[in-house]
C-alpha positions in Angstrom: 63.7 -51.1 18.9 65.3 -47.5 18.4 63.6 -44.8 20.7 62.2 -43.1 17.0 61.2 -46.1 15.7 59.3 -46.3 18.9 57.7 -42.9 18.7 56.2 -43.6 15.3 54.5 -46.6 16.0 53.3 -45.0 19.4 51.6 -42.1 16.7 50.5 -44.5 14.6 48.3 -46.2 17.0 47.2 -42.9 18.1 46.4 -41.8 14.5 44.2 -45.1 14.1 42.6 -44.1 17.2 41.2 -41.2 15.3 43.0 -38.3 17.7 42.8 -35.1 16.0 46.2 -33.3 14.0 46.4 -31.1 16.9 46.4 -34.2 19.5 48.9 -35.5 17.4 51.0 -32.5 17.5 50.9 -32.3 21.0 52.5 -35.9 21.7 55.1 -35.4 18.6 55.9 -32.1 20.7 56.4 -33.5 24.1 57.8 -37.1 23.2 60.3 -35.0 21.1 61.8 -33.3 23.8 62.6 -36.5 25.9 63.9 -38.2 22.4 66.5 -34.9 22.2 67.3 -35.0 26.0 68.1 -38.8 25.4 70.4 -38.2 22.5 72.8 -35.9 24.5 73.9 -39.5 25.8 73.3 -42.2 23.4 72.0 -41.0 19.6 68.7 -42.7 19.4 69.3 -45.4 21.9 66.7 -48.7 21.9 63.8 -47.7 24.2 64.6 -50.5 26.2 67.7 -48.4 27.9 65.4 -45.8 28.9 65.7 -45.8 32.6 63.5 -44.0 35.5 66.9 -42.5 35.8 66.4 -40.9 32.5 62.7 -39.9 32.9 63.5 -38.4 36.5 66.4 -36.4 34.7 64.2 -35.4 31.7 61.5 -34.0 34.1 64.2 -32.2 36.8 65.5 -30.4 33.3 62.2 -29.4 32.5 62.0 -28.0 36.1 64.8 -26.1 35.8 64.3 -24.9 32.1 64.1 -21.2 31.2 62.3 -20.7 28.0 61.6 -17.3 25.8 57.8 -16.7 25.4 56.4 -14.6 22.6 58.2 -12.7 20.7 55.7 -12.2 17.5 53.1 -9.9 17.0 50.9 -10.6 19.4 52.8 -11.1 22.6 56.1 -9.5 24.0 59.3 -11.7 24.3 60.1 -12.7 27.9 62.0 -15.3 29.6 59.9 -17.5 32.1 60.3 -21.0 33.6 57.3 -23.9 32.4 54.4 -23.9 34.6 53.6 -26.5 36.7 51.2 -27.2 34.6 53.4 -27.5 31.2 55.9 -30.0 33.1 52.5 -32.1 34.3 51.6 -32.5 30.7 54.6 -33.7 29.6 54.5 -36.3 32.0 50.8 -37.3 31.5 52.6 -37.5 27.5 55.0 -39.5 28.5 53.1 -42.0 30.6 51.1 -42.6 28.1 54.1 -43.5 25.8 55.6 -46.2 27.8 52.3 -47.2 29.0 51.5 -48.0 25.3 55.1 -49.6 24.8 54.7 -51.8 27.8 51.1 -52.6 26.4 52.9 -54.0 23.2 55.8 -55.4 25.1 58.5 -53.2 23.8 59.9 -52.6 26.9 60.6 -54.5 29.7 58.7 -52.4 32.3 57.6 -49.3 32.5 60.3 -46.8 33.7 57.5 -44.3 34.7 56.2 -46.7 37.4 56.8 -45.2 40.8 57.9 -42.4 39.6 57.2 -39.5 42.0 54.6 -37.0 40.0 54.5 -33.1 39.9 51.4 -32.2 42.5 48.9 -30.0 40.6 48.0 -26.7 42.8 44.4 -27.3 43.9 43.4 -23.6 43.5 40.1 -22.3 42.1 40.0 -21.1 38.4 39.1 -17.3 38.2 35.7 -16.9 36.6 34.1 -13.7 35.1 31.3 -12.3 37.4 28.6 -10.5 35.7 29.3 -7.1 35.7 33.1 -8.1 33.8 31.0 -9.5 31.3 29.0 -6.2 30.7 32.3 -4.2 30.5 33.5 -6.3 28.2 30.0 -5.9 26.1 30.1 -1.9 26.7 34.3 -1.8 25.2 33.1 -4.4 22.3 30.2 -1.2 21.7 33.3 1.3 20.7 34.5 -0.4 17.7 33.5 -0.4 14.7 29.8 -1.9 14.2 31.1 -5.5 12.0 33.6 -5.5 15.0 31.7 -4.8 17.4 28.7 -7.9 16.3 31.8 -10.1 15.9 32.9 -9.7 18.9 29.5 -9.6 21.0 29.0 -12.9 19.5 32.0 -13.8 20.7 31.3 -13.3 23.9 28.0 -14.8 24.0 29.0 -18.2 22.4 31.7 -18.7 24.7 29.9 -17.7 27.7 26.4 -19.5 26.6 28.1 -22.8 25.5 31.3 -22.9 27.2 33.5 -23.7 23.6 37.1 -24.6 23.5 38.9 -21.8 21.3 39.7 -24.3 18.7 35.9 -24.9 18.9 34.6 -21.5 18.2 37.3 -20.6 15.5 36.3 -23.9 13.3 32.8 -23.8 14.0 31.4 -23.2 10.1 28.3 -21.7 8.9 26.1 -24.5 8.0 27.0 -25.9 11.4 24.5 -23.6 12.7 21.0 -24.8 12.9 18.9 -21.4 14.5 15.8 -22.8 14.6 16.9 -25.6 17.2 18.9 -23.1 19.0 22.5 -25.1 19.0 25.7 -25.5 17.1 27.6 -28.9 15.9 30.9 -29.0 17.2 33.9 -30.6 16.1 35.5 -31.2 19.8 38.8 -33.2 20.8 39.3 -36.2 19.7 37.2 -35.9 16.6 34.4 -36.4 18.4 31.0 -34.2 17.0 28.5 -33.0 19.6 25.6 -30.7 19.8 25.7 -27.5 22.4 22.3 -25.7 22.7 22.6 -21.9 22.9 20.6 -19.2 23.9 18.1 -16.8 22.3 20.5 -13.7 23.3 23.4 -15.4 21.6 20.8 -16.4 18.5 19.9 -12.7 18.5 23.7 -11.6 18.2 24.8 -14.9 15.6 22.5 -13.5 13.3 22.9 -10.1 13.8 26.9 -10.6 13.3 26.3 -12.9 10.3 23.5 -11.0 8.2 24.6 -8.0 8.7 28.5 -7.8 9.4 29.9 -11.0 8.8 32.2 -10.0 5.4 32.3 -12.6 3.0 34.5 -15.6 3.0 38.0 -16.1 1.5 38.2 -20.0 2.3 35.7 -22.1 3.9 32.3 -21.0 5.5 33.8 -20.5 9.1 31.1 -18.5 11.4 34.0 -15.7 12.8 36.4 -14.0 10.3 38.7 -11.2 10.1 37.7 -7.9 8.7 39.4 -9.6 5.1 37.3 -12.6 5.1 39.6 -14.8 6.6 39.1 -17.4 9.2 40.5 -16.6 12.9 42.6 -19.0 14.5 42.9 -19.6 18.2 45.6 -17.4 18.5 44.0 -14.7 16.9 40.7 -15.4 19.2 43.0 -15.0 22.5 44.9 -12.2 21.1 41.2 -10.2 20.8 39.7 -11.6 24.0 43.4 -10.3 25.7 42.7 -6.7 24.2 39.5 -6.7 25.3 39.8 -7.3 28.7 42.7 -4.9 29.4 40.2 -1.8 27.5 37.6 -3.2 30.0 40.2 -4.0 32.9 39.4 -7.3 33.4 42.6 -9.6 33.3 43.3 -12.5 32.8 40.4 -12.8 29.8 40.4 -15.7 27.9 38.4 -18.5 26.2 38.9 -21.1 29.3 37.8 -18.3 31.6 34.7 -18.4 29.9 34.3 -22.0 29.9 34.9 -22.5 33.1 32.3 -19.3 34.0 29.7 -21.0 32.0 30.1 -24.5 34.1 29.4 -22.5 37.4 26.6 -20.3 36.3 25.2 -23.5 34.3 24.9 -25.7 37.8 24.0 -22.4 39.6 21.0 -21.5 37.3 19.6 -25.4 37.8 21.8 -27.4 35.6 23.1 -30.6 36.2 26.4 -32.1 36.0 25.5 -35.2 33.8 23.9 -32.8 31.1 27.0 -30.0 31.8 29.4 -33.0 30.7 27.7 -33.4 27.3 27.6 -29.6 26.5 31.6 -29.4 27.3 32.4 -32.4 25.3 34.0 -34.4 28.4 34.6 -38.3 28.0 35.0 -38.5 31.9 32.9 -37.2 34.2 35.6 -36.7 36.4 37.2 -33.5 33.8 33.9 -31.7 34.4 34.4 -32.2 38.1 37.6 -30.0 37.9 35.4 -27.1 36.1 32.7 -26.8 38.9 35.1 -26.4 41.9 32.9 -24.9 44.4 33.2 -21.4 45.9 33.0 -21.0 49.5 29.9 -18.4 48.8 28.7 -21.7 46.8 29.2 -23.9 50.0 27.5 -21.1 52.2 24.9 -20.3 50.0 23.5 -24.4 49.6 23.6 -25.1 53.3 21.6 -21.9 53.8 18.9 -23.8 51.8 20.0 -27.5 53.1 20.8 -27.0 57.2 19.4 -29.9 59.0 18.7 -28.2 62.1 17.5 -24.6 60.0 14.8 -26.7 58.4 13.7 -28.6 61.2 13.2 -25.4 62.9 14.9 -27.2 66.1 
């Protein structure tokens, strides 16, 4: 079967799987770029030729690739190699590719079996401490006052539920039930699921939407732009960015929230199993990577849990 003919199936199957447009997008995206690296030697060749010979080469090029970033209103062009972790999601893309075509016996093994794999840095994700968050509050206060609610509620949401910025930007109106104190959230994979949220971030919701929230071009979306229409996630990032550098907090963005909100959640009494629902993780395992601890973490439980300190020996 031709490499293309291949790739559709393989999308197929992920479309019955009920994977979300953007899911979707990001496999097309990825899958495409090993399809192109392939044709420089054979024009669609059968995805039976595909050797780990191939994949190795595909990965090395991506490596060694030097790609211009930006370049549109939002973000200055520069030229900067892929991150390590860019190059590990094409391969986590591609092994799930030829994982699936071995599954439906396409191909005669899978070439990405012993394949070495790019090492993910095992560093600690930077979180916001409490007085960035106020200095982000106090620069929201000097805009205008529908920009300024907007963007307070922002700030809230994402630090009180710990959203995804595709999340926030599609969460619509009558998905807000104020009474109960959550929101119902569209997450990945299609999937719905509740996140509670507090009676601060209640206060500024409806603050931002009775009293500033200007009236709708297209559907009910919570956060629009001063002309009523929805913000996307670039748009979100692009606000949060400007933001932080008025408040001098860098970087400041939607996952820097979330993963702020899964430390201060298990800080504050939480617990991981409960964390995992309000984040939207199948695995317990992806919540585990959100709640690395800190060594003032480390230091600040065995104060409370030292053997010998509480046996006073």
């Amino acid at each position: 079967m031709l490499f293309s003919k291949a790739l559709e199936g393989f999308l197929f199957f992920q479309r019955l799987g009920n994977h979300s447009p953007a899911t979707l997008e990001w496999y097309t995206e990825r899958l495409k770029a090993l399809q192109i690296h392939l044709y420089r030697q054979t024009p669609d060749c059968p995805i039976e030729r595909v050797t780990k010979a191939d994949v190795a080469q595909f990965i090395s090029s991506l490596q060694s690739r030097q790609t211009i970033w930006g370049g549109d209103r939002f973000h200055k062009e520069q030229a900067r190699g892929l991150s390590i972790y860019t190059i590990h999601g094409y391969v986590r893309a591609l092994s799930t590719f030829f994982r699936w075509a071995a599954r439906e016996k396409l191909i005669p093994a899978n070439p990405m079996e012993g394949l070495p794999r790019p090492k993910l840095p095992k560093s600690i994700k930077p979180r916001f401490d409490e007085s960035d968050i106020k200095r982000l509050l106090a620069t929201c206060a000097k805009a205008s006052p529908a920009l300024a609610a907007r963007n307070r509620a922002i700030i809230l949401l994402l630090l009180d539920s710990g959203l995804r910025a595709s999340e926030l930007v599609t969460l619509r109106l009558d998905y807000l039930d104020p009474e109960l104190r959550r929101a119902h959230v569209t997450g990945k994979g299609m999937k719905d699921r509740y996140v509670p949220i507090g009676n601060r971030t209640k206060q500024a919701l409806w603050m931002y939407v009775n009293r500033h929230r200007p009236q709708p071009l297209r559907e009910n979306y919570v956060f629009l732009g001063p002309k009523g229409f929805p913000l996307t996630a670039n748009k979100l990032a692009h606000i949060l960015t400007k933001l932080g550098e008025r408040g001098g907090i860098k970087p400041c963005n939607p996952h820097r929230f979330r993963h702020t909100m899964a430390r201060l959640y298990l800080r504050n009494g939480g617990d991981v199993m409960s964390l995992q629902q309000i984040l939207g993780h199948e695995d317990l395992a992806t919540t585990r990577i959100y709640v690395q601890l800190e060594r003032e973490d480390i230091e600040r439980t065995h104060e409370r849990a030292s053997p010998v300190d509480r046996w006073a020996l």
